[in-house]
VEXVEX-791648 format. One record per residue (C-alpha): x, y, z; residue number from 0; residue in three letters. Coordinates in Angstrom, 3 decimals. Example, Ala and Ser with C-alpha at 12.3 -4.5 7.8 and 13.67 -1.06 7.14 Angstrom:
% VEXVEX-791648
     east    north       up  nr rest
   12.300   -4.500    7.800   0  Ala
   13.670   -1.060    7.140   1  Ser
This chain:
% VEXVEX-791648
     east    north       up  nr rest
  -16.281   78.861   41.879   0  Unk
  -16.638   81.949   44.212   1  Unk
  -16.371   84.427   41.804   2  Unk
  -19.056   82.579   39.782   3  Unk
  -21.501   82.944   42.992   4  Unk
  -21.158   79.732   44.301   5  Unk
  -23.365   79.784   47.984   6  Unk
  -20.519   77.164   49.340   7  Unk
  -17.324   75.294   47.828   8  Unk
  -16.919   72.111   50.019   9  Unk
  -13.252   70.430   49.854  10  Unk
  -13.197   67.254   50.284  11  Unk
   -9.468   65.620   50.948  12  Unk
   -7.683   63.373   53.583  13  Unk
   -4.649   66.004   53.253  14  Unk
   -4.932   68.113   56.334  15  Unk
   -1.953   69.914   55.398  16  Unk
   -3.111   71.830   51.968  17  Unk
   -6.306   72.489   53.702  18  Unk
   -4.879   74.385   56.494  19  Unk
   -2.579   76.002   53.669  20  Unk
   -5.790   76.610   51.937  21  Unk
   -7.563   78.311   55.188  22  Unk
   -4.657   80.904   55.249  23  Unk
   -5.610   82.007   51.353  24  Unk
   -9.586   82.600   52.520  25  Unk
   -9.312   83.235   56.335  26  Unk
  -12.718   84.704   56.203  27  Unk
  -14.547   83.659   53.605  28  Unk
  -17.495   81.430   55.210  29  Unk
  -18.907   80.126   52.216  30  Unk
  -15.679   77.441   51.801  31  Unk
  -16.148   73.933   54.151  32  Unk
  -13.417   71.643   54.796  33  Unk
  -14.263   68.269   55.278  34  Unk
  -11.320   65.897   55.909  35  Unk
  -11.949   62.311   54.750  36  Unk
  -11.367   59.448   52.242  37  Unk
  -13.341   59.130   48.883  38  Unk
  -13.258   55.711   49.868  39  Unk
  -15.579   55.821   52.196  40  Unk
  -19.045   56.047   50.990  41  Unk
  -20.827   57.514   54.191  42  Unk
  -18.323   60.229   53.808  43  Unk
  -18.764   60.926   50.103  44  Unk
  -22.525   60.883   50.985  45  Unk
  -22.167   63.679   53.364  46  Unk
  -19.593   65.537   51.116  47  Unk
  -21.873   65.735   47.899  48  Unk
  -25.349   65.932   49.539  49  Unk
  -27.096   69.139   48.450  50  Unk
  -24.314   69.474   45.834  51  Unk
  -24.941   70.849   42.656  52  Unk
  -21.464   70.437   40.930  53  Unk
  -18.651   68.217   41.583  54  Unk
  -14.923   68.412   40.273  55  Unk
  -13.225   65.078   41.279  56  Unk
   -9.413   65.579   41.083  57  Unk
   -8.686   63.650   43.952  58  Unk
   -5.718   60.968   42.557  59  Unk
   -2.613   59.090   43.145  60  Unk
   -0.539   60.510   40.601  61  Unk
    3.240   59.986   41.692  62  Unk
    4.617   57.417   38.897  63  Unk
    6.961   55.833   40.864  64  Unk
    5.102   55.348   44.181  65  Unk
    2.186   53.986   42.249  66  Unk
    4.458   51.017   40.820  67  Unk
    5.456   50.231   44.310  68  Unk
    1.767   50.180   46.009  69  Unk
   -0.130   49.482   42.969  70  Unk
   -3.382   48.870   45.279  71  Unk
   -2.853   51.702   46.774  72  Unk
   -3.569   53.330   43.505  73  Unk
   -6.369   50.799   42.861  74  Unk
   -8.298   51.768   45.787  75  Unk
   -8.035   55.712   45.235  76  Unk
   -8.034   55.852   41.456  77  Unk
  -10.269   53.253   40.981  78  Unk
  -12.703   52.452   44.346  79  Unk
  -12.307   55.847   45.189  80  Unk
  -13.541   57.009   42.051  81  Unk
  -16.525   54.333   41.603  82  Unk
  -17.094   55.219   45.445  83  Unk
  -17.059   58.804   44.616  84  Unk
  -19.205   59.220   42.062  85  Unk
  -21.765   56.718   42.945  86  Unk
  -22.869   58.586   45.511  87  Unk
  -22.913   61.985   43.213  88  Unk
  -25.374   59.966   40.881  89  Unk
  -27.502   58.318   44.216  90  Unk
  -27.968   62.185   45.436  91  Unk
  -28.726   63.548   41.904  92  Unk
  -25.979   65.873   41.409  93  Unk
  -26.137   67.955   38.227  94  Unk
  -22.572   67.217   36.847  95  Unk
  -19.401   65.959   37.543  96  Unk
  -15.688   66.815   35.626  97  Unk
  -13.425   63.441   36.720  98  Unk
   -9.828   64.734   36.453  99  Unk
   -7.499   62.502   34.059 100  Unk
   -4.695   62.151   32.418 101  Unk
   -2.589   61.472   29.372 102  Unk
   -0.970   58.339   31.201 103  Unk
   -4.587   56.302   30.821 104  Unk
   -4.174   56.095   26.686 105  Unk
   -2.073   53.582   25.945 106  Unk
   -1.329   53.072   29.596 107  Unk
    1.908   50.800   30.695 108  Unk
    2.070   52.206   34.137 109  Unk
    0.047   51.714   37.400 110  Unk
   -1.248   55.101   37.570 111  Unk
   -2.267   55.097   34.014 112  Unk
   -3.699   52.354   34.068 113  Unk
   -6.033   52.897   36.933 114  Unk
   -6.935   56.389   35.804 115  Unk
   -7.772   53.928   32.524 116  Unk
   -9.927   52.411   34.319 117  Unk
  -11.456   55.410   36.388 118  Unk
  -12.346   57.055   32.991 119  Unk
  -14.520   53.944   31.897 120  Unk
  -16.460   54.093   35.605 121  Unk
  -16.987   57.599   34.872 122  Unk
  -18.318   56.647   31.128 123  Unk
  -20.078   53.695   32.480 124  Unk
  -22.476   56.217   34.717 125  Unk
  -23.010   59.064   32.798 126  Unk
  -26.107   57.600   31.810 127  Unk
  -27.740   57.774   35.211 128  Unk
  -29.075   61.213   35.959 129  Unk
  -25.673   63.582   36.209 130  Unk
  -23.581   64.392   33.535 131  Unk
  -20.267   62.873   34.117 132  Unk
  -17.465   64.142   32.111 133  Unk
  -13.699   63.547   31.909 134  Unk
  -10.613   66.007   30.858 135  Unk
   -6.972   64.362   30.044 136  Unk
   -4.361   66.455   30.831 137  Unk
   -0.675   67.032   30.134 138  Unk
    2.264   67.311   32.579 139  Unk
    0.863   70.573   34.617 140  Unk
    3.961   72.992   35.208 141  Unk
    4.799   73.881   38.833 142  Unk
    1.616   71.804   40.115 143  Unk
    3.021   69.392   42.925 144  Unk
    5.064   66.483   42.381 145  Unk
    5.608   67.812   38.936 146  Unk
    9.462   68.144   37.962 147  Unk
    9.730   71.959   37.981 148  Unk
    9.880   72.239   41.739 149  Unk
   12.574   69.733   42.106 150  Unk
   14.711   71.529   38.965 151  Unk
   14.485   74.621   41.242 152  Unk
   15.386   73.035   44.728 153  Unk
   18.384   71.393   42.699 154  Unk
   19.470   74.519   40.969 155  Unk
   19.053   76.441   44.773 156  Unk
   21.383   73.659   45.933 157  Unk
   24.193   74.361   43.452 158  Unk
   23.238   70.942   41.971 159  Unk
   22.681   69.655   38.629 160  Unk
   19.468   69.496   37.269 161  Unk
   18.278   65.526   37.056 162  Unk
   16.943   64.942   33.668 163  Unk
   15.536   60.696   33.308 164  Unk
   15.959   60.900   29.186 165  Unk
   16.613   63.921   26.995 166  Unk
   14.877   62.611   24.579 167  Unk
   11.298   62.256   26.171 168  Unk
    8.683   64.005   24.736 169  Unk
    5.757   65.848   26.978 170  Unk
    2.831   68.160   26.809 171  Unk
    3.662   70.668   28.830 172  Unk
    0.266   73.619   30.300 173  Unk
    0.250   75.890   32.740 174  Unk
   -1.897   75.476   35.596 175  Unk
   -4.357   78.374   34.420 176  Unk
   -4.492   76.229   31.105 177  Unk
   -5.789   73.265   33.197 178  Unk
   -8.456   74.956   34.728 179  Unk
   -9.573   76.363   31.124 180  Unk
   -9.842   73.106   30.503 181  Unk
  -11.819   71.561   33.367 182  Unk
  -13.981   74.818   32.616 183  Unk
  -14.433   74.280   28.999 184  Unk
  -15.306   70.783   29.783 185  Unk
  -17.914   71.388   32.617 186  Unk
  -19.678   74.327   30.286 187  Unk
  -19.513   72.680   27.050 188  Unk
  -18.783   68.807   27.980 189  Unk
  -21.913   65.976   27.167 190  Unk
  -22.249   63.623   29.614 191  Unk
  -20.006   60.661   28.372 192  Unk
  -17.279   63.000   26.983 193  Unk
  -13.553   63.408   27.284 194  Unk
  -12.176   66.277   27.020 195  Unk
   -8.859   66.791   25.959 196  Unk
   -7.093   70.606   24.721 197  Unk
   -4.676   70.405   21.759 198  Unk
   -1.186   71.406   23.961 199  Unk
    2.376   72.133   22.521 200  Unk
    4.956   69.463   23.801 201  Unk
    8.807   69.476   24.391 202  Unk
   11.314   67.558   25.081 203  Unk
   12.260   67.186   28.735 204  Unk
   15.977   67.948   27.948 205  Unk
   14.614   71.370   26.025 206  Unk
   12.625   71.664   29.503 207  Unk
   15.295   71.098   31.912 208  Unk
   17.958   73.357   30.064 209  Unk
   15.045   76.326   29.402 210  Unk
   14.904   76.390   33.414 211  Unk
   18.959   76.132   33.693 212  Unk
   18.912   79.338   31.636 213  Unk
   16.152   80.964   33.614 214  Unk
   16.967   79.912   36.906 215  Unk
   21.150   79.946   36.969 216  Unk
   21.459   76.053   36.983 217  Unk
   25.018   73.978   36.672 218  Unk
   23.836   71.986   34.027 219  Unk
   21.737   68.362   33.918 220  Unk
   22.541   65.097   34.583 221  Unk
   21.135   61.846   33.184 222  Unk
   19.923   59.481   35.347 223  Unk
   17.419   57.088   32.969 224  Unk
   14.050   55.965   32.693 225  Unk
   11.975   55.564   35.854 226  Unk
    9.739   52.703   36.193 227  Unk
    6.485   53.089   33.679 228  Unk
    7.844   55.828   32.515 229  Unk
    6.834   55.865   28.079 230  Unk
    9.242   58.182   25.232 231  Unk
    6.135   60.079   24.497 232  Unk
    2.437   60.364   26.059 233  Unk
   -0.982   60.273   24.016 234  Unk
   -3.613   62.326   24.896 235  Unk
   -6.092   61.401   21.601 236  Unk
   -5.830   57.445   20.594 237  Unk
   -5.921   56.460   17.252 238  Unk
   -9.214   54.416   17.913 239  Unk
  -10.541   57.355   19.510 240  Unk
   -9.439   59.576   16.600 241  Unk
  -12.022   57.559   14.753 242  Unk
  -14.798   59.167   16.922 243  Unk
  -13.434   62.000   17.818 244  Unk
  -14.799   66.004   17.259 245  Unk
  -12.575   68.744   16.533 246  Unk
  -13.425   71.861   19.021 247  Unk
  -10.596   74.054   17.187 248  Unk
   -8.844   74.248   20.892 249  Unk
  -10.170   70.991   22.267 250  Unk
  -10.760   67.271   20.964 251  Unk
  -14.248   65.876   21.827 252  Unk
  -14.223   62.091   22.367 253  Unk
  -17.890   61.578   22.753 254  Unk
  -18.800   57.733   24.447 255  Unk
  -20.641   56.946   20.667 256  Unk
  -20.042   58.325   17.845 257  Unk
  -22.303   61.490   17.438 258  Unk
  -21.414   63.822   14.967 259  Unk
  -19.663   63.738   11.050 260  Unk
  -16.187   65.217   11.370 261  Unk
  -13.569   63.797    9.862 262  Unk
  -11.439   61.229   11.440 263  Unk
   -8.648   62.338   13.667 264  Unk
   -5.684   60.739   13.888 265  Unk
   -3.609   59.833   17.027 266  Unk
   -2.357   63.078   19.120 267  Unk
    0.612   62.362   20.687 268  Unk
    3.856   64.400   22.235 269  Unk
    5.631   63.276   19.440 270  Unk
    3.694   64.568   16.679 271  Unk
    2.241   67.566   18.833 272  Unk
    3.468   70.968   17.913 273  Unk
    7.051   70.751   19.114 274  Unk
    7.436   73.763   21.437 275  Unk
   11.261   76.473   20.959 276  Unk
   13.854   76.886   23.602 277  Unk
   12.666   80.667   24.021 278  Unk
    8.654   79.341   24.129 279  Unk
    9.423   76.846   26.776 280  Unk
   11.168   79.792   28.963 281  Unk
    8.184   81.645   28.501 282  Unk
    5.845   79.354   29.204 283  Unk
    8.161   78.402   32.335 284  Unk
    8.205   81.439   33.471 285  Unk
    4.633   82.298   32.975 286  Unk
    3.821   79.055   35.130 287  Unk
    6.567   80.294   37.961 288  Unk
    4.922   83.409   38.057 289  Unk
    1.726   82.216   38.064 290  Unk
């Protein structure tokens, strides 16, 4: 957003600690403001977003596990926090939004997905009041925090094996600099109403695992099994929202109504995604280590 002329870039988060980290990557530049605080709050979201032109609302529980344990935990970020959120971006007349999402909320069985679920349809449900509010749906970012790459590499650094819940589990995998191609092809080219979602390659999380053994020097992996929620393969594209759907040759379009006369698309899923090599996933892995 700086290098795009922004006048200021305002972030908004009640985690002091990656804002501090964030001061020591701009220790000068004046235009950024920190504002520590809860998107549950609404006098605080008012403050954050008044004067604001654009808005990109990744703020999320997104930790599997700790979501099943304090599911209203989860309910009042992903879902309160969200309504709270972008409320007051509509009440101050904000010119668009791009609500971060994720694969987990189609065909959700989880807590997290199933409150990010339900923070897409707020998102949907006010797009028609003024700002245009669209969503993206990711994949599993590589190397973004809490994602498994990290803890393969603190493992491997440990002389341990690498901790693998199911071989067999398929994922999307991106790069962070893929994500933000995608939250920037959605905020340029997104209707209000829309989800976004960008056609990525999945793997298998044994593939994964034993692509960063090879990289990294690792012992080997271990099986440990399933984690609560946790599904053999994500969807990023339903099949009812195939029906509606609008191919963007990189992208899917899932427009709120039907608005265009593409064909149908059918369900895109990890398991019927293009199925990514052992020497693509170590250069995609090492891409996003590098990165």
């Amino acid at each position: 957003m700086l290098s795009y002329g922004a006048g200021e870039v305002r972030i908004l988060s009640r985690d002091k600690a990656k804002q501090e980290a964030l001061r020591e990557v701009y220790p000068s530049e004046s235009r950024i403001k920190f504002i520590a605080g809860d998107i549950l709050k609404a006098d605080i979201c008012r403050e954050a977003v008044a004067g604001v032109d654009f808005i990109f609302h990744a703020a999320a529980m997104k930790d599997i596990p700790g979501c099943e344990k304090d599911p209203m935990g989860a309910v009042e970020t992903n879902i309160l926090g969200t309504a709270t959120l972008l409320r007051a971006a509509v009440e101050a007349g904000v010119e668009a939004v791009v609500y971060l999402s994720t694969d987990k909320a189609a065909y959700p069985v989880n807590v997290m997905g199933n409150t990010k679920a339900i923070g897409e349809k707020i998102a949907v449900s006010l797009s028609d009041k003024g700002t245009r509010i669209v969503c993206t749906r990711f994949g599993n970012v590589l190397c973004s925090q809490g994602s498994v790459v990290p803890l393969w590499k603190r493992q491997v650094a440990e002389g341990k094996p690498v901790t693998v819940t199911n071989p067999d589990m398929t994922r999307f995998i991106m790069t962070i600099e893929e994500a933000l191609d995608l939250v920037l092809y959605a905020f340029e080219n997104g209707k209000t109403g829309d989800i976004l979602v960008k056609k990525s390659p999945a793997c298998t999380i044994g593939l994964q695992a034993q692509a960063l053994c090879e990289l990294e020097g690792g012992s080997g992996v271990t099986v440990i099994g399933p984690r609560p929620g946790e599904k053999l393969y994500e969807t990023l594209l339903t099949k009812e929202e195939g029906a509606k759907a609008q191919d963007m040759g990189g992208f899917f379009r899932i427009p709120a109504v039907k608005d265009h006369e593409d064909a149908p698309q059918g369900e895109f899923n990890s398991d019927n995604a293009y199925r990514m090599t052992l020497p693509e996933i170590k250069a995609k892995l090492t891409e996003a280590m590098n990165g």
